[in-house]
C-alpha positions in Angstrom: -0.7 -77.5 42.6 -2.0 -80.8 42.8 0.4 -83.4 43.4 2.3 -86.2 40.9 4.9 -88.2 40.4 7.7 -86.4 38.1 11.2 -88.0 36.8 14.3 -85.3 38.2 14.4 -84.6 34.2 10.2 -83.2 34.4 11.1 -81.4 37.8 13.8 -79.7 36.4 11.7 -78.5 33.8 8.8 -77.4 35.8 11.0 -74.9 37.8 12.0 -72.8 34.9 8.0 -72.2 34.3 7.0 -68.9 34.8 3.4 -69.2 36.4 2.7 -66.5 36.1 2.9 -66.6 32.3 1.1 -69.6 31.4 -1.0 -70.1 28.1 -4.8 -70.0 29.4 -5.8 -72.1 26.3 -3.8 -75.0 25.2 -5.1 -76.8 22.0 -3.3 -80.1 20.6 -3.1 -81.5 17.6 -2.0 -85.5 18.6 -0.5 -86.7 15.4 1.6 -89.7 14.6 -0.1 -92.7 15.9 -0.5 -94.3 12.7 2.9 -94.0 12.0 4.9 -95.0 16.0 3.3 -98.1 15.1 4.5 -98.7 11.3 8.3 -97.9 12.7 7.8 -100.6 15.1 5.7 -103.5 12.7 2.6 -103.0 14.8 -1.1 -102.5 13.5 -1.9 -98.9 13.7 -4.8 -99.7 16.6 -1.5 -99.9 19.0 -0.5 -96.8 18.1 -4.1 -95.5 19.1 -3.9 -97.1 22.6 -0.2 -96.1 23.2 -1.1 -92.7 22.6 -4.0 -92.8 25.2 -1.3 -93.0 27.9 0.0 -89.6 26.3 -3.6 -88.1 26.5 -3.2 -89.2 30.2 0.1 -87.5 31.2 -0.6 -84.3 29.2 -3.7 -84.0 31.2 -1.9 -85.0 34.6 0.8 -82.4 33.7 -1.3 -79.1 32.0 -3.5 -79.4 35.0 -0.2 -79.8 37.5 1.2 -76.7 36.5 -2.3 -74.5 36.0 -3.6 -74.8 32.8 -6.9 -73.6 32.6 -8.3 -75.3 29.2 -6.7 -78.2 27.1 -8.5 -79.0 23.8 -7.4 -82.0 22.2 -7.9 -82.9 18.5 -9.3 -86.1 19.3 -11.4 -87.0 15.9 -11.8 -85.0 13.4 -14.3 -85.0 10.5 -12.0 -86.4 8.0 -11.3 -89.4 10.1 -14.4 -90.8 9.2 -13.4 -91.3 5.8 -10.9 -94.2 7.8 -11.7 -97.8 7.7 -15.0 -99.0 9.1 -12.3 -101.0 12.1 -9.9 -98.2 12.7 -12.9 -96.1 13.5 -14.7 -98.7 15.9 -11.2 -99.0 17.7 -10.9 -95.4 18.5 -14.6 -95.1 19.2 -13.8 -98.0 21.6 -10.8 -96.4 23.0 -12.8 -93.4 23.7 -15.5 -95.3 25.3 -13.1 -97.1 27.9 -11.5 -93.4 28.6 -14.9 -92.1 29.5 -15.7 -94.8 31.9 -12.9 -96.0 33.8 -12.0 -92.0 34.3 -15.6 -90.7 35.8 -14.3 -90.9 39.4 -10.6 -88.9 38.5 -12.6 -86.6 36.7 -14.1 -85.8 40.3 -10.8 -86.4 42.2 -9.1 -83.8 39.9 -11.9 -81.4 39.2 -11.6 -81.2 35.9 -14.9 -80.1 33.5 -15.3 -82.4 30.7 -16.5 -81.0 27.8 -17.0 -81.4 23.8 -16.8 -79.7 20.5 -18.1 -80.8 17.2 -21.1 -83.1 16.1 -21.8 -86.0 18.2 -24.5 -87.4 17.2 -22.2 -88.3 14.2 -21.0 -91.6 17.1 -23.5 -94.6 18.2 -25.7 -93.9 20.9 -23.7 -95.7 23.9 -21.1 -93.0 23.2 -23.2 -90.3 23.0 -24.8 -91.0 26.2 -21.3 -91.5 27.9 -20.4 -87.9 26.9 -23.8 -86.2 28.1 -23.3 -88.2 31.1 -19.9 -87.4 31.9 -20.7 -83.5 31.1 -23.3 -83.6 33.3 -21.7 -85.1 36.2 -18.7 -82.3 35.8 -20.5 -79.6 34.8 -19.8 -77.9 38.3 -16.1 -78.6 38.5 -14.1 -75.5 38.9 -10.7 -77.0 37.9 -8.9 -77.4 34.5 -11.5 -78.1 31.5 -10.6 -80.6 29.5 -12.4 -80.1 25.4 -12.5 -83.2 23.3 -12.8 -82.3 19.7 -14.7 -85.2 18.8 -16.5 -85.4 14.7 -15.3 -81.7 14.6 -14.2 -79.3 12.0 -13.2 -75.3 12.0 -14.8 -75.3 8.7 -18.1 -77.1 9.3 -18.0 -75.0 12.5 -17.9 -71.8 10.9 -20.1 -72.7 8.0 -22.5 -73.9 11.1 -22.4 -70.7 12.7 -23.3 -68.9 9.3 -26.6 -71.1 9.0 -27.7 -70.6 12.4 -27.2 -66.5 11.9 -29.0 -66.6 8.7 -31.5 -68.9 10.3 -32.7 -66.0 13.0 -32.6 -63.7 10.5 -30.1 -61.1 12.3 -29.4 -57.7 10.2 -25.4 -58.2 8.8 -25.7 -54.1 10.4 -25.8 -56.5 14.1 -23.1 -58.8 13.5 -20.1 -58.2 15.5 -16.5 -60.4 15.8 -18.1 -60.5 19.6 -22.0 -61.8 18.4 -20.7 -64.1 15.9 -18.0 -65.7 18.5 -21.3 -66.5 20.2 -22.6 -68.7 17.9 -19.2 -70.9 17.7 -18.0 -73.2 20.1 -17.8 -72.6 24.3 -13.5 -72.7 24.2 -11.6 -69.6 24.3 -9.4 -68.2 21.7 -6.2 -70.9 21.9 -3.5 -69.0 23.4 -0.7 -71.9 21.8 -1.3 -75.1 19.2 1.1 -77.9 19.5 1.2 -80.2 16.5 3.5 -83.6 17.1 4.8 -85.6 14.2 6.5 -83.5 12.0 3.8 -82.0 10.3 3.2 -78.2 9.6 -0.5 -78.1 9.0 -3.3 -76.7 11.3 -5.8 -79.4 9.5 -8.9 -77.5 10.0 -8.7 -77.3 13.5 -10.3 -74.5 15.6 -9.8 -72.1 12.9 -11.3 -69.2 14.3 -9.9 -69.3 17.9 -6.5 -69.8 16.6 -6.4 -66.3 14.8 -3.7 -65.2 17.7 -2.3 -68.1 18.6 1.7 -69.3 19.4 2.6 -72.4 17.4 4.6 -75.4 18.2 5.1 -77.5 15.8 7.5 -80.6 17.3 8.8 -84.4 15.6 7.7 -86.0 18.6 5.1 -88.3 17.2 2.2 -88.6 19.8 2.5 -91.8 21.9 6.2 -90.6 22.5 5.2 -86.9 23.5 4.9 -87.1 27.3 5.4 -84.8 29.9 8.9 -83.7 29.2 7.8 -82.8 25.7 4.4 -80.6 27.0 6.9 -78.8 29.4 9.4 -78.1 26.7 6.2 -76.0 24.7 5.0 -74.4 27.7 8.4 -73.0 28.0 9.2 -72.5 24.4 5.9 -70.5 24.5 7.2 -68.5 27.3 10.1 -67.4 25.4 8.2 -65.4 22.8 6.5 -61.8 22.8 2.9 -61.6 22.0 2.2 -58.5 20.5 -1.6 -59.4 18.6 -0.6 -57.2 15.2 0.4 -54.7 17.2 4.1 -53.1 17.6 
């Protein structure tokens, strides 16, 4: 494992991990930031860049302990309905991640990757994701899916047009071919949701069919290591049985 710096509180943690029952897929839901900042008479933009430090230590810590994928919920197709400044701040935000993290991306192996329409962002971003793609496509370490402009709805529904489109028999069309025509993350093996709320909010809805769920009060820019370690291991506590007895 790669080496960082952990509190005794995070160490103590880590030991009662079983590695060799991790989650391969851990997808996130990072909900709240709006809201750390109300409690504390802040603008909700602070509550965007506080929780990019927790984007940073969940990443630091899945890929410390073995994760192989993390998926974050990072904009979904809804958010554009936000105001025209909240969305250039995140955009922003996103854009600063992307280029002040090319060179850890290296250091760490990690495969950066996307999900969901971007061509929906300006063309600086755009470029910033196909380059930073491109430059980790051979990585062999933990990859890291932003969910950027996505939905599991549109995603489906995409999947359903482009099926149609090549004219395949319904007689041809397996649970296997159609998972071919969704997006290149595996079936989420456990969803954490912070803040409170008890809602999937059309998030990977296919590849969550099987999935653990951890729903925790933690609102995002407050969920830090401790918090991912806690999941991992209340995750570890249950019995997977996939419908079956």
């Amino acid at each position: 494992m790669n080496e960082i710096k952990l509190s005794k509180k995070e160490r103590e943690l880590v030991n009662q991990i079983d590695k060799s029952n991790l989650p391969k897929h851990v997808a996130i839901i990072m909900d709240g930031n709006g809201r750390w900042a109300k409690k504390r008479g802040l603008p909700r933009i602070k509550g965007h860049e506080r929780g990019i430090k927790s984007v940073l230590s969940v990443i630091e810590i899945a890929k410390h302990i073995g994760i192989k994928y993390l998926t974050l919920y990072t904009f979904s197709k809804e958010n554009w309905k936000r105001p025209k400044s909240e969305i250039s701040h995140l955009t922003n935000l996103l854009k600063k991640y992307l280029k002040e993290h090319q060179e850890k991306f290296k250091d760490d192996d990690v495969k950066f990757n996307t999900i969901g329409d971007i061509e929906d962002f300006d063309e600086e971003l755009q470029e910033l994701i196909k380059r930073t793609m491109k430059n980790t496509k051979n990585h062999k370490g933990m990859k890291l899916t932003l969910a950027l402009s996505y939905g599991g709805r549109q995603e489906i529904l995409k999947a359903v047009k482009n099926i149609v489109k090549e004219g395949l028999n319904p007689e041809e069309i397996s649970e296997k071919k159609f998972r071919a025509y969704l997006s290149n993350v595996p079936d989420v093996d456990l969803l954490i949701r912070t803040s409170g709320e008890l809602r999937i909010s059309n998030y990977l809805l296919w590849q969550i069919s099987y999935a653990e769920l951890y729903f925790t009060k933690v609102l995002w820019p407050d969920f830090k290591k401790a918090e991912f370690l806690k999941a991992i291991i209340d995750y570890q506590k249950r019995e997977r049985r996939f419908g079956e007895v």
